[in-house]
N, CA and C atoms as an extended XYZ file, in Angstrom:
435
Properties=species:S:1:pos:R:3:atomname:S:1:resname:S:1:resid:I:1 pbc="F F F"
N        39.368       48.502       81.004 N   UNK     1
C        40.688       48.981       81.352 CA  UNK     1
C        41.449       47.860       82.057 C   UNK     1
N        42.499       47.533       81.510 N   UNK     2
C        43.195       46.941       81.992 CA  UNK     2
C        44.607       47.193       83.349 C   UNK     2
N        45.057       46.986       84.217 N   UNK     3
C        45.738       47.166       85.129 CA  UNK     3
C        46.819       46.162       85.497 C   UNK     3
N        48.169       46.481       85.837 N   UNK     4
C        48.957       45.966       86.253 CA  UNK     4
C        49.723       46.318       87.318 C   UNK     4
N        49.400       44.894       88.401 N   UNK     5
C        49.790       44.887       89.293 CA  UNK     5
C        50.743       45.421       90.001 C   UNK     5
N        50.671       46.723       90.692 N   UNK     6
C        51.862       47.035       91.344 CA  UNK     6
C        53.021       46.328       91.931 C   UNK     6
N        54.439       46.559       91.260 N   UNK     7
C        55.495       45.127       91.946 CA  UNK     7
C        54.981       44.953       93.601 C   UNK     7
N        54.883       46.304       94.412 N   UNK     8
C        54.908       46.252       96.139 CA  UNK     8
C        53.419       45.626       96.809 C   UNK     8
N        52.827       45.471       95.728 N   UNK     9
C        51.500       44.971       96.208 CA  UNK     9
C        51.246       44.102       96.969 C   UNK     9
N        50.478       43.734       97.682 N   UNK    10
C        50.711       42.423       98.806 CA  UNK    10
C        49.797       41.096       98.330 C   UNK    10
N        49.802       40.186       98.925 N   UNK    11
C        49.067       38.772       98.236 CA  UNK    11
C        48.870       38.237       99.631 C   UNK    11
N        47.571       37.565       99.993 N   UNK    12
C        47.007       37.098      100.887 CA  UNK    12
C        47.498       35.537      100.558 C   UNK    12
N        47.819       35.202      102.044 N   UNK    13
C        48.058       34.138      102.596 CA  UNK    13
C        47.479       33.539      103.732 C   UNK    13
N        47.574       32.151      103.942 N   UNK    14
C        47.025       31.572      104.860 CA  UNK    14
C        47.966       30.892      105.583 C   UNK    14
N        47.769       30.658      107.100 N   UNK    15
C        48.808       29.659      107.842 CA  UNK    15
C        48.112       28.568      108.453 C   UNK    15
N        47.844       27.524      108.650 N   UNK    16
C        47.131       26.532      109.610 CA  UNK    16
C        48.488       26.356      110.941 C   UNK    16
N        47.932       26.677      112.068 N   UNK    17
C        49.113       26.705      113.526 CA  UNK    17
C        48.320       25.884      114.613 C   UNK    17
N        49.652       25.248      114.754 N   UNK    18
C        48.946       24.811      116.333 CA  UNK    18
C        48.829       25.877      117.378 C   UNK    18
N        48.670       25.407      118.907 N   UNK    19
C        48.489       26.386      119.710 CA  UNK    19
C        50.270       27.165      120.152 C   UNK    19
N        51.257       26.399      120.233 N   UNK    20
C        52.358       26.849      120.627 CA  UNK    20
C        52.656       28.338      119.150 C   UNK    20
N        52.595       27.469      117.916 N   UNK    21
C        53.242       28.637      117.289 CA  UNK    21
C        52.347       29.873      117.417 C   UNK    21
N        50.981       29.765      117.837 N   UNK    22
C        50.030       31.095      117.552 CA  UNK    22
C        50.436       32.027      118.678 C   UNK    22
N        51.121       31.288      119.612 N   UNK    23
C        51.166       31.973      120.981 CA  UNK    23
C        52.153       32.662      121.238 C   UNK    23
N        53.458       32.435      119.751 N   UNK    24
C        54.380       33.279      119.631 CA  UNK    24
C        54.224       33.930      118.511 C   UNK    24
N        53.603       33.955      118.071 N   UNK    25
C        52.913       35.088      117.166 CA  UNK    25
C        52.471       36.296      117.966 C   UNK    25
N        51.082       35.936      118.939 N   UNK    26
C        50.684       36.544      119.639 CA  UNK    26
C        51.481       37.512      120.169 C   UNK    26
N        52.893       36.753      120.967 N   UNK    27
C        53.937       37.322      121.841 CA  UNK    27
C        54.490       38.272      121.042 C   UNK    27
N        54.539       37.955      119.721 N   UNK    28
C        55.030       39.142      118.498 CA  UNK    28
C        54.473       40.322      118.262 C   UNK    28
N        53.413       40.603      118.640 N   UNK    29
C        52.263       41.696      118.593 CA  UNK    29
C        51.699       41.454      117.369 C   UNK    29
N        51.161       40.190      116.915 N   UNK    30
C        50.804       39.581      115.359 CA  UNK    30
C        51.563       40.223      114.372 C   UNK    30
N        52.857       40.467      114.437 N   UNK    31
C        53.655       41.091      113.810 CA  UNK    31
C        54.819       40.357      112.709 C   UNK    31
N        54.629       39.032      113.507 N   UNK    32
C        55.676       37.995      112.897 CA  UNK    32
C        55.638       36.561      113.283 C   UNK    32
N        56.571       35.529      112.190 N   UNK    33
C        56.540       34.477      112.514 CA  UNK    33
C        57.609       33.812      113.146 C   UNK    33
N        57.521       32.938      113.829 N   UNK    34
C        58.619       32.571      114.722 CA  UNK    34
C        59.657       31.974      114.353 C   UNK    34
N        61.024       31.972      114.436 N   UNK    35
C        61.886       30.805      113.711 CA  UNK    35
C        61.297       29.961      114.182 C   UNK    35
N        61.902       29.004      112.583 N   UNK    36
C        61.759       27.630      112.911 CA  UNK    36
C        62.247       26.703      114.111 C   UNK    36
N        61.757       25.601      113.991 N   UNK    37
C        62.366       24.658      114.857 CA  UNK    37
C        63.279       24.049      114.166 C   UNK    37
N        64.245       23.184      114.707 N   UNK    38
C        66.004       22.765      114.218 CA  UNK    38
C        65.194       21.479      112.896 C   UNK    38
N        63.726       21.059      112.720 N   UNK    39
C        63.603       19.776      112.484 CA  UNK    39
C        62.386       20.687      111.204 C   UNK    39
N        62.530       21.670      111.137 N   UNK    40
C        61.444       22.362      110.363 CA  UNK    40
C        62.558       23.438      109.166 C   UNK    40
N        62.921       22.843      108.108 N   UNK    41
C        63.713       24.151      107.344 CA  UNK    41
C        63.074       24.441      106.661 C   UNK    41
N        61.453       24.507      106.574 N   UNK    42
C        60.532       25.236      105.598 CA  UNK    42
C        59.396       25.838      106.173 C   UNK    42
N        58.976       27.292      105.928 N   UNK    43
C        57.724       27.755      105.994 CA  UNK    43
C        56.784       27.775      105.287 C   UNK    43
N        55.979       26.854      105.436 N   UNK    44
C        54.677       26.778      104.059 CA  UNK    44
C        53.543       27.456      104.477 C   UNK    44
N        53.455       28.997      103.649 N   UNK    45
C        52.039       29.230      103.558 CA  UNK    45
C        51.192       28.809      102.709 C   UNK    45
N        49.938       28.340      102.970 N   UNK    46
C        49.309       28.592      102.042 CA  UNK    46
C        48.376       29.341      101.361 C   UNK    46
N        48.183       29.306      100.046 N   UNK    47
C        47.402       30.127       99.076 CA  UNK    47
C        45.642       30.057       99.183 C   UNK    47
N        45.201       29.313       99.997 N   UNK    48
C        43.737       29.286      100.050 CA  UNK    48
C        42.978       29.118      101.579 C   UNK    48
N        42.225       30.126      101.806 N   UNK    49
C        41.506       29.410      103.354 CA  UNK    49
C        40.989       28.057      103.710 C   UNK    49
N        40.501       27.500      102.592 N   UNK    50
C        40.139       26.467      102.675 CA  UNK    50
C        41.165       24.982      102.736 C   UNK    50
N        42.424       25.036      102.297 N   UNK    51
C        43.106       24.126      102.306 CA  UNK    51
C        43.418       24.800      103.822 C   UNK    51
N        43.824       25.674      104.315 N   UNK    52
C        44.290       25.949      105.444 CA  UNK    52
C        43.493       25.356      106.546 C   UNK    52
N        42.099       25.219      106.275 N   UNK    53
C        41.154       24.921      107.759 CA  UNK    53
C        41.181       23.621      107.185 C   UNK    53
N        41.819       22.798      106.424 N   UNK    54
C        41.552       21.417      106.400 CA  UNK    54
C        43.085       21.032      107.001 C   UNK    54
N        44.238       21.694      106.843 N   UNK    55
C        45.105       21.150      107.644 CA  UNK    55
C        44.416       21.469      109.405 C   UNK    55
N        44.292       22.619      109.390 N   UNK    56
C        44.203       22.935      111.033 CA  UNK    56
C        43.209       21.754      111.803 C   UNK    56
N        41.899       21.560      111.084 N   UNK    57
C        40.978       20.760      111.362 CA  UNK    57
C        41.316       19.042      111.361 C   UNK    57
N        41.814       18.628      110.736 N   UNK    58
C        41.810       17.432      110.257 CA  UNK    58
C        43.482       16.712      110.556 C   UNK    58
N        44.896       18.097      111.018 N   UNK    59
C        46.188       17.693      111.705 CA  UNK    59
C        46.199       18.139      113.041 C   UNK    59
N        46.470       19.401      112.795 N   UNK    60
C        46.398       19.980      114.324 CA  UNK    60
C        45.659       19.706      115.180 C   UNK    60
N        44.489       19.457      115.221 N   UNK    61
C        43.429       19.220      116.510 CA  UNK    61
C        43.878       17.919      116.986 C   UNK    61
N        43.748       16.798      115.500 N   UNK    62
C        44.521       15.555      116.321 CA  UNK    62
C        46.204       15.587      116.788 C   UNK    62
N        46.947       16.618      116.638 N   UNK    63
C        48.162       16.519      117.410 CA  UNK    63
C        48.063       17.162      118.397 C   UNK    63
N        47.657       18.364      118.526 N   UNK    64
C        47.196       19.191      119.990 CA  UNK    64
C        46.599       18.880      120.097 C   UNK    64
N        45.251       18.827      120.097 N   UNK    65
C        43.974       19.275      119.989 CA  UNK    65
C        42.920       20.484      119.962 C   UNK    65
N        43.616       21.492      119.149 N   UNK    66
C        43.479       22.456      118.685 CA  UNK    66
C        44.118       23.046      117.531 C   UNK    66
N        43.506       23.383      116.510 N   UNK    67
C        44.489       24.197      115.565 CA  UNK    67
C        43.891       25.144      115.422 C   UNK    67
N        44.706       26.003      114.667 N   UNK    68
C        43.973       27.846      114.352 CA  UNK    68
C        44.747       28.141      112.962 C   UNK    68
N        43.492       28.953      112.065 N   UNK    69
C        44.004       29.008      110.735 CA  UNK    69
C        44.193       30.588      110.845 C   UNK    69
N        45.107       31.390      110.675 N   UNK    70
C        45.493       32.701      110.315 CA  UNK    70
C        45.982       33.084      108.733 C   UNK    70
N        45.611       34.309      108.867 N   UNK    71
C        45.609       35.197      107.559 CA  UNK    71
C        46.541       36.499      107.356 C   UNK    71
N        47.839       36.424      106.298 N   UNK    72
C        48.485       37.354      106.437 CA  UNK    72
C        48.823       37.651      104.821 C   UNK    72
N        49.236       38.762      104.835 N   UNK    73
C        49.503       39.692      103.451 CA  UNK    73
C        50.868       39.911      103.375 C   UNK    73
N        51.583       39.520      102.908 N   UNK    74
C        53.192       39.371      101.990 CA  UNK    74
C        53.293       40.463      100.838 C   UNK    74
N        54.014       41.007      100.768 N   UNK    75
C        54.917       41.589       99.520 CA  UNK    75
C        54.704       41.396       98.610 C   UNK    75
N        54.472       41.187       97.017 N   UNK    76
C        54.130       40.620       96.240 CA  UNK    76
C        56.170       40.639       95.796 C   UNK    76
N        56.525       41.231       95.561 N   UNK    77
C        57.880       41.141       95.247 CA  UNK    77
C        58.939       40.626       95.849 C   UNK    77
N        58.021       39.836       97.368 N   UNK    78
C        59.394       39.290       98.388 CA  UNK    78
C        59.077       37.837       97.442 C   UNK    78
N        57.469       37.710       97.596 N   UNK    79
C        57.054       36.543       96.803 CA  UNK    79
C        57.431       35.579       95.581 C   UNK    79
N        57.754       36.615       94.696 N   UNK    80
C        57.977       36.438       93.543 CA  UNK    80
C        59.714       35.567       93.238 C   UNK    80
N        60.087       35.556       94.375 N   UNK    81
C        61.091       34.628       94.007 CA  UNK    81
C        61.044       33.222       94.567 C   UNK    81
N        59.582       32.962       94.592 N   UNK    82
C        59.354       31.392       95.371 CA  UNK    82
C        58.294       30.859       94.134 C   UNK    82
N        58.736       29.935       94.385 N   UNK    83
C        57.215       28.977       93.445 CA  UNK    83
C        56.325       28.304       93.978 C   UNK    83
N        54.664       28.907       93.432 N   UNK    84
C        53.461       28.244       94.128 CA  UNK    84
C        54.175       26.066       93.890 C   UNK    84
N        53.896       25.605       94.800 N   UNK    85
C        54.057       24.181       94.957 CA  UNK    85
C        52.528       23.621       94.993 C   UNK    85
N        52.382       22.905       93.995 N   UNK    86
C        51.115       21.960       93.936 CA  UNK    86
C        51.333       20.652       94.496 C   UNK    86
N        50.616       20.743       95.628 N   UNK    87
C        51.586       19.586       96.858 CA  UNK    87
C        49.800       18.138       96.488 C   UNK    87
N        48.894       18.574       96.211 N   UNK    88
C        47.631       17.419       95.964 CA  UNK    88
C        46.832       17.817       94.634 C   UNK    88
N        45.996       18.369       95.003 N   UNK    89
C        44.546       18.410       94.240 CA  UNK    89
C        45.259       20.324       93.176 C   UNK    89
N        44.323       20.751       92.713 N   UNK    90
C        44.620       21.756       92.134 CA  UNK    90
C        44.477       22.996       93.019 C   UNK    90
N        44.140       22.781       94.027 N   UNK    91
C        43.567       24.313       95.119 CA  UNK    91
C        44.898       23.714       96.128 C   UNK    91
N        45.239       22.447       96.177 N   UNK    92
C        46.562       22.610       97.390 CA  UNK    92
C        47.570       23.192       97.139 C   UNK    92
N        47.681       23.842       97.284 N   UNK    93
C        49.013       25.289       96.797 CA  UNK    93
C        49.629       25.769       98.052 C   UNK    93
N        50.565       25.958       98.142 N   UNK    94
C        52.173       26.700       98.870 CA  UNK    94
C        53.138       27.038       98.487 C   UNK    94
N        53.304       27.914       99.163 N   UNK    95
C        54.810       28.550       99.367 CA  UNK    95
C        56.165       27.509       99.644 C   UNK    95
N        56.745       27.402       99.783 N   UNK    96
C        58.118       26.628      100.261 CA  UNK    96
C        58.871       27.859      100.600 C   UNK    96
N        58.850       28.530      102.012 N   UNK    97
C        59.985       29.792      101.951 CA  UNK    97
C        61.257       28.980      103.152 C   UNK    97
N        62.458       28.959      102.899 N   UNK    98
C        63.228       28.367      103.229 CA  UNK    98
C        63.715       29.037      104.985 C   UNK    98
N        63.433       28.324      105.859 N   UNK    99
C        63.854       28.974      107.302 CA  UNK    99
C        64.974       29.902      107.429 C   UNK    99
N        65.842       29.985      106.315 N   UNK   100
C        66.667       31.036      106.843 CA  UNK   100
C        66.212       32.468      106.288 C   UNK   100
N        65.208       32.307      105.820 N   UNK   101
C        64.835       33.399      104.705 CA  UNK   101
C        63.220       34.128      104.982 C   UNK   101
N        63.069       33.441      106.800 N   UNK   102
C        62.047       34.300      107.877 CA  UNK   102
C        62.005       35.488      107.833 C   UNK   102
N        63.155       35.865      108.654 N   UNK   103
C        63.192       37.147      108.782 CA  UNK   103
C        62.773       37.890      107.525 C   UNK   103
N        63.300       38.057      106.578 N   UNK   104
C        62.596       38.383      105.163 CA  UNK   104
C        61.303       38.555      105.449 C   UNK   104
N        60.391       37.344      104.889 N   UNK   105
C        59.358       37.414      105.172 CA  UNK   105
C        58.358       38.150      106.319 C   UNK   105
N        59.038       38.089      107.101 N   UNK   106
C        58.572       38.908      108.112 CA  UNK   106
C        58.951       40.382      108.295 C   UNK   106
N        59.797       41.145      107.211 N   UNK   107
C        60.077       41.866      107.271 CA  UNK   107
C        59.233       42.334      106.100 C   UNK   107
N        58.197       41.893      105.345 N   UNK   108
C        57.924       42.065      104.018 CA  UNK   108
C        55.850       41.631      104.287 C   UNK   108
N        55.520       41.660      105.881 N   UNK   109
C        54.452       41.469      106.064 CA  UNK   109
C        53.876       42.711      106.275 C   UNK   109
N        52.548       42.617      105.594 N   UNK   110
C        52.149       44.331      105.515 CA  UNK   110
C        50.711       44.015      106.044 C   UNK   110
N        50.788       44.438      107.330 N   UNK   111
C        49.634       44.843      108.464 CA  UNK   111
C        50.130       42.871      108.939 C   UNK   111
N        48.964       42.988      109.968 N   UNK   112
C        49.249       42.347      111.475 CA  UNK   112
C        49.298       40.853      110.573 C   UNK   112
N        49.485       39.520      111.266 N   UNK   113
C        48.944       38.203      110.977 CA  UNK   113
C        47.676       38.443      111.776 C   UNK   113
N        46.700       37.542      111.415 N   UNK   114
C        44.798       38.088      112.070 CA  UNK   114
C        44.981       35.928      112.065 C   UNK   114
N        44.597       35.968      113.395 N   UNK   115
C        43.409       34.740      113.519 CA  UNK   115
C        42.217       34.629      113.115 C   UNK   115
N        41.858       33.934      111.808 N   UNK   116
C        40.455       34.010      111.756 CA  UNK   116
C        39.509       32.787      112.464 C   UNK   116
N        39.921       31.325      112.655 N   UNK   117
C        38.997       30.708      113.016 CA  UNK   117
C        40.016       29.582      114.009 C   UNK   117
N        39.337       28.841      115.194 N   UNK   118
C        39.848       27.875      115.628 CA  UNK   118
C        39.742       26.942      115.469 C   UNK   118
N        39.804       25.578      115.842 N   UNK   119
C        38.880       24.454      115.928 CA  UNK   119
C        39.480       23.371      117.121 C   UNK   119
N        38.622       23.395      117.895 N   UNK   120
C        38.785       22.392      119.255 CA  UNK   120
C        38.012       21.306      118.867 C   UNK   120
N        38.387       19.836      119.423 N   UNK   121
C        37.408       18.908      119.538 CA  UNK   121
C        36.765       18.510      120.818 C   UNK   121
N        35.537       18.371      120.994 N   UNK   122
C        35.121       18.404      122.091 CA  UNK   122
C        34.872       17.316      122.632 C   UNK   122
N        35.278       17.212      123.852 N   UNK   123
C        35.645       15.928      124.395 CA  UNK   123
C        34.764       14.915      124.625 C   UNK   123
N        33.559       15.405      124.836 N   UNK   124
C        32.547       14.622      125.279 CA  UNK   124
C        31.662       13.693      124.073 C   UNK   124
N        31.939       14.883      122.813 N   UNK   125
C        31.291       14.392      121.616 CA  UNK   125
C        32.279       13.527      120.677 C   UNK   125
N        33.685       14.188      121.011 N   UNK   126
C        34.349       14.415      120.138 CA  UNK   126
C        33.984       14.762      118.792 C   UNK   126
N        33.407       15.619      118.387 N   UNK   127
C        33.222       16.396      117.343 CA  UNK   127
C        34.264       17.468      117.390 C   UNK   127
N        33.938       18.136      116.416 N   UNK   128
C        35.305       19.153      115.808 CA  UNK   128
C        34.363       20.700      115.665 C   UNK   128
N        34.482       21.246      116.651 N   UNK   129
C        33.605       22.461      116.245 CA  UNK   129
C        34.774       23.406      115.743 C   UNK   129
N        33.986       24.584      115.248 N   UNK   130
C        35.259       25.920      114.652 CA  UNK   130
C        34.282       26.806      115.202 C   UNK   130
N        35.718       27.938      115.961 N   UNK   131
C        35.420       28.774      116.778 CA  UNK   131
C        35.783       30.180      115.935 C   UNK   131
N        34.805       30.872      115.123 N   UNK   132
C        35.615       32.250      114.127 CA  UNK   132
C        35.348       33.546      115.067 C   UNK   132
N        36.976       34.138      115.260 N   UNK   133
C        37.015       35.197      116.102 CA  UNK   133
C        38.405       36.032      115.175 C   UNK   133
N        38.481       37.586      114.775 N   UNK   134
C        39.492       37.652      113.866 CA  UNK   134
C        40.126       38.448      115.064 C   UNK   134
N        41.562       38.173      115.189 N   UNK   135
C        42.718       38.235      116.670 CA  UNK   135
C        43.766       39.024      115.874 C   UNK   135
N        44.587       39.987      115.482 N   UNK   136
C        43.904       41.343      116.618 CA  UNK   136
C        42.467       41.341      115.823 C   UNK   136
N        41.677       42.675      116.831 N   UNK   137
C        40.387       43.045      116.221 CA  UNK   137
C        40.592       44.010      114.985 C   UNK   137
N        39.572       43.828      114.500 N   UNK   138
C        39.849       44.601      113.330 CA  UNK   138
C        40.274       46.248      113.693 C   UNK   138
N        40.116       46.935      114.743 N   UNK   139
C        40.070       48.251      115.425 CA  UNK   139
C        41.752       48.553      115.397 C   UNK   139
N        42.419       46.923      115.993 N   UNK   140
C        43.645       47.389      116.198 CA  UNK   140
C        44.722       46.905      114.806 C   UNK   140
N        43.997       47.340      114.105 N   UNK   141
C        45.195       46.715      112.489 CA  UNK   141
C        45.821       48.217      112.176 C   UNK   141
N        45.349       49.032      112.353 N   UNK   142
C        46.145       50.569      111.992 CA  UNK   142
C        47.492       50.574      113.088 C   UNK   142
N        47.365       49.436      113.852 N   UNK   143
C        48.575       50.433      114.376 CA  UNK   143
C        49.546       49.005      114.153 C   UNK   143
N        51.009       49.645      114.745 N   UNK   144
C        51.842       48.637      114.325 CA  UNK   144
C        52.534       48.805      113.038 C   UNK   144
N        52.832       48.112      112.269 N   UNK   145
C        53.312       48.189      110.648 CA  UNK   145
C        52.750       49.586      109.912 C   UNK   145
C-alpha cells in the first residue's frame, strides 16, 4: 500500500547553536527561534543530525566553546516553498529560510525545539566531549503547542 504524505505533516529538522541562541530559545519555552541578528538574513536548518553535530562540534565549541545541536519538526507545507541547498558532500543539506520569514516558521513548529546533545571542550585535555541530555524532557512535550 502505498501512501501520500499528508500536505500538514511535519519534517524533522536539525539546528547546531551556540550557547547565547539556545538560551533564547530556552527563554521561549522551546517554543521558538529568535530573530536574527542585523548581520544574519538567513536561518539554516539542517536536514540531518549528523551534519548538525559536525557544525556544533567542530564551529561552535571553537567560537564559544560550546555548541548544542537541537531538533525540531516544521510544517511540511510551510516547507515546501524553500529549497533543500546542497551546501558540500551529498548529506550537507539546508534550508535557506529568509529572516524575515521567522516568525512563519515559528509559527509552523509543531511540538517544542528539544536539545539533544552538547559538546564542551575540556580544558585540561582539550578534547571535545558530547554531553546527550533531550531539554525539555520528554514528560514536558504535551504541553505548550
Amino acid at each position: 500500500m502505498t501512501t501520500t504524505p499528508d500536505a500538514d505533516s511535519s519534517v524533522v529538522l536539525w539546528r547546531p547553536t551556540g550557547p547565547e541562541e539556545l538560551e533564547l530559545v530556552e527563554a521561549s519555552g522551546w517554543s521558538a527561534w529568535p530573530p536574527r541578528l542585523p548581520d544574519q538574513p538567513i536561518f539554516y536548518p539542517v536536514l540531518n543530525e549528523d551534519y548538525a553535530v559536525r557544525i556544533a562540534r567542530d564551529w561552535n565549541v571553537k567560537a564559544s566553546g560550546v555548541g548544542h545541536v537541537t531538533r525540531f519538526s516544521v510544517r511540511r507545507s510551510f516547507l515546501e516553498r524553500f529549497d533543500v541547498q546542497q551546501v558540500g558532500g551529498r548529506s550537507i543539506l539546508e534550508y535557506w529560510i529568509p529572516a524575515e520569514r521567522l516568525d512563519e516558521l515559528n509559527a509552523d513548529l509543531v511540538g517544542p525545539i528539544t536539545l539533544v546533545s552538547t559538546f564542551r571542550r575540556d580544558e585540561a585535555s582539550g578534547e571535545i566531549t558530547e554531553f546527550r541530555e533531550e531539554r525539555p524532557a520528554p514528560s514536558a512535550r504535551g504541553r505548550g503547542r
